[in-house]
N, C-alpha and C positions, 0 to 999 in steps of 0.2 A: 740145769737142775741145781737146784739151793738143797742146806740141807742145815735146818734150826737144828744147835745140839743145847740141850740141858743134863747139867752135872751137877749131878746134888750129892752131899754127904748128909747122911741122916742118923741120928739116935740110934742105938740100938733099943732105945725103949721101945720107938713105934714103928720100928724094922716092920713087922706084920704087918701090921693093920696101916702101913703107910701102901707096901705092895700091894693090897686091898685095893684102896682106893685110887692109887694110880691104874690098877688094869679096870677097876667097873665104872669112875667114875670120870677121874683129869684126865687120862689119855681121848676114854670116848667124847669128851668136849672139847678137847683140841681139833680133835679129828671132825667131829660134826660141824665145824665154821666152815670148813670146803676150800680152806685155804691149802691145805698138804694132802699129798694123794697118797701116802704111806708113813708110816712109823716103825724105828728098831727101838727097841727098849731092850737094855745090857745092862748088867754088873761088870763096874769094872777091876777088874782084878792087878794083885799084887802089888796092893796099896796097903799103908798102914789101917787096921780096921779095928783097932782102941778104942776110938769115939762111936763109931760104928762103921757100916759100907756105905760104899758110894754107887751110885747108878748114874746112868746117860741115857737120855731118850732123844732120838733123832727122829725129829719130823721131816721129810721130804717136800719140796713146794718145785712146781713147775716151772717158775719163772719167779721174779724178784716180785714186782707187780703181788703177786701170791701172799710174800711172805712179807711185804710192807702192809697191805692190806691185816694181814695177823696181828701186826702189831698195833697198826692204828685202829683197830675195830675190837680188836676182843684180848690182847695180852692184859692190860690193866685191870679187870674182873677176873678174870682166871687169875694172877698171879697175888691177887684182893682173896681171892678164896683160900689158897694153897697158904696164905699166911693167917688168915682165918682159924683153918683150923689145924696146924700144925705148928704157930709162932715161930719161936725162936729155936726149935729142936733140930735144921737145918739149917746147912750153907751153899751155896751153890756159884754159878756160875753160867752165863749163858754165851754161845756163837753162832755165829752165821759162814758157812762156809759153801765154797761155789764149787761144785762136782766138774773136773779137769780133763775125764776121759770116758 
């Protein structure tokens, strides 16, 4: 089991309406490629939160296979969107990490 994490820190401008659009619109595109069989989405806490908060969405993939395929078929349009329409009011970070037990 793989497990894609993304950390973002966002605005407090588009705090809302970024929430929005990650639970109706980026999570359900991520999730409909068939590459990940589950998702957590978290705030992560007791972090400096001046600029704004930060969130991690962990997508689950089955196998590597899975989440090579995520990247080579469909990260570049989704991650083409999320900067579409949110620019520069985020920063983030992305990993890959391999479930041990």
């Amino acid at each position: 089991m793989y497990i894609y994490n993304v950390t973002i820190q966002l605005a407090w401008g588009i705090h809302e309406d970024w929430l929005e659009w990650m639970k109706t619109k980026h999570i359900p595109e991520v999730m409909a490629t068939g590459c990940f069989t589950e998702f957590r989405f978290v705030r992560v806490l007791e972090l400096d939160e001046t600029e704004g908060p930060t969130y991690a969405t962990q997508y689950f993939a089955a196998t590597k296979e899975d989440y090579d395929r995520y990247i080579e078929h469909h990260a570049s349009a989704l991650r083409k969107d999320t900067l579409d329409v949110w620019g520069n009011q985020f920063a983030g970070f992305r990993s890959l990490m391999q479930v041990v037990n």
